[in-house]
MARVEXVO-449558 format. One record per residue (C-alpha): residue number from 1; z, x, y. Coordinates in Angstrom, 3 decimals. Layout:
N
R num       pz       px       py
R NUM        Z        X        Y
...
This chain:
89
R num       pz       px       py
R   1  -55.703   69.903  -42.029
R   2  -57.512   65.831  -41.998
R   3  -59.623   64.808  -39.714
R   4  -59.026   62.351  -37.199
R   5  -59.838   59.124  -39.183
R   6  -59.114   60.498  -42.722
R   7  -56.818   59.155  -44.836
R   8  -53.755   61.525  -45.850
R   9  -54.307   61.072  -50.288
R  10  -53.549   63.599  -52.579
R  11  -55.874   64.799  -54.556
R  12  -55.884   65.917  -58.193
R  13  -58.263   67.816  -61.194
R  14  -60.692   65.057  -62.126
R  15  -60.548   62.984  -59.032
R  16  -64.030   61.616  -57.983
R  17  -65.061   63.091  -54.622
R  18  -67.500   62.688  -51.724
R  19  -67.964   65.761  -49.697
R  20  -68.083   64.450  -46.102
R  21  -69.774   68.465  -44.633
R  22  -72.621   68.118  -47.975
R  23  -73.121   64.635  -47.600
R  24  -73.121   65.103  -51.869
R  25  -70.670   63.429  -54.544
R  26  -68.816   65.686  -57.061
R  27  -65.382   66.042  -59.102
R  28  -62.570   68.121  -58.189
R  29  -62.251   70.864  -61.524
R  30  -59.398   73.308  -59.626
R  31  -56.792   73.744  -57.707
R  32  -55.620   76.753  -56.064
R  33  -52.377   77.163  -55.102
R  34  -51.824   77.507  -50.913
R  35  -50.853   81.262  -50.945
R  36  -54.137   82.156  -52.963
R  37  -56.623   79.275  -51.665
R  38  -57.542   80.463  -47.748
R  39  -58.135   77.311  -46.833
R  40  -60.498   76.147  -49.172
R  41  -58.085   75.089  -52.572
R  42  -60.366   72.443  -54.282
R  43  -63.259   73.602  -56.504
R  44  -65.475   70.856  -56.744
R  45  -68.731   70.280  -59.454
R  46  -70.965   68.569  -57.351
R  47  -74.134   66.250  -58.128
R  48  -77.294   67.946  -58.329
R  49  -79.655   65.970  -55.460
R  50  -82.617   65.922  -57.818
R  51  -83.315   64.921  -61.657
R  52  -84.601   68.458  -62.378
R  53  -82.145   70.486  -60.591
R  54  -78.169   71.612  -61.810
R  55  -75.189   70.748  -59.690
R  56  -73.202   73.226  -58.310
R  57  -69.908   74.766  -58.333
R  58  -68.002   75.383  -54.499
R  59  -64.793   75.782  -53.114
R  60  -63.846   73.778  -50.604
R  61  -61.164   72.527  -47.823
R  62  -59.252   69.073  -47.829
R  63  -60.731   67.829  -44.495
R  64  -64.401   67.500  -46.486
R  65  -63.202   65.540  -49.271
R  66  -63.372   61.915  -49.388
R  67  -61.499   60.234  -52.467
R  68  -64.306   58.073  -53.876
R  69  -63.006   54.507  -55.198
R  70  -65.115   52.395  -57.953
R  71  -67.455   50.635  -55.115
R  72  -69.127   53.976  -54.131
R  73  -69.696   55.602  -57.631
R  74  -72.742   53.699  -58.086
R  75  -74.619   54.320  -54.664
R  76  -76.791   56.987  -54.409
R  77  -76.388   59.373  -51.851
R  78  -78.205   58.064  -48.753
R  79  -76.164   55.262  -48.776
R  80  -73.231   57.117  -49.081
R  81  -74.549   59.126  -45.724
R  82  -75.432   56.115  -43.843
R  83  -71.671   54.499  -44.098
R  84  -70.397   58.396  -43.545
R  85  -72.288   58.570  -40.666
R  86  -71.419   54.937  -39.355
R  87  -67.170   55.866  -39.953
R  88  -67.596   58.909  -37.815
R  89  -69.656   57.845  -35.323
């Protein structure tokens, strides 16, 4: 299931992420298949938010994930909310 305005991509094991729900960046490490995943078949590393803490390890469904392109590996987070928030709103 996509959202409205997402775009239909598939999505692989190392593919560069932005979870739309976290508002946090991370990289797809698994996929489940359908019959095992219950909705949620991507498990994603994602960025820890501070310099001190560890990322963390989730599973998660299709209509979170963003595919990240080179332009938005470089911006930190809040950026990466603001234009989140300015596509769904």
């Amino acid at each position: 299931m996509l959202r409205s305005d997402q775009e239909d991509v598939d999505l692989s094991v190392g593919d560069l992420i932005y979870d739309c729900g976290l508002g946090l960046k991370g990289m797809i490490l698994k996929i489940r298949p359908r019959e095992e995943a219950f909705g949620a078949p991507y498990r994603v590393l994602y960025e820890s938010l501070t310099p001190t803490e560890e990322g963390h390890i989730e599973w998660v469904m299709r209509h979170d994930l963003e595919l990240l392109d080179n332009q938005w590996l470089s911006l930190d987070n809040q950026t990466v909310r603001k234009r989140d928030e300015a596509v769904h709103n």
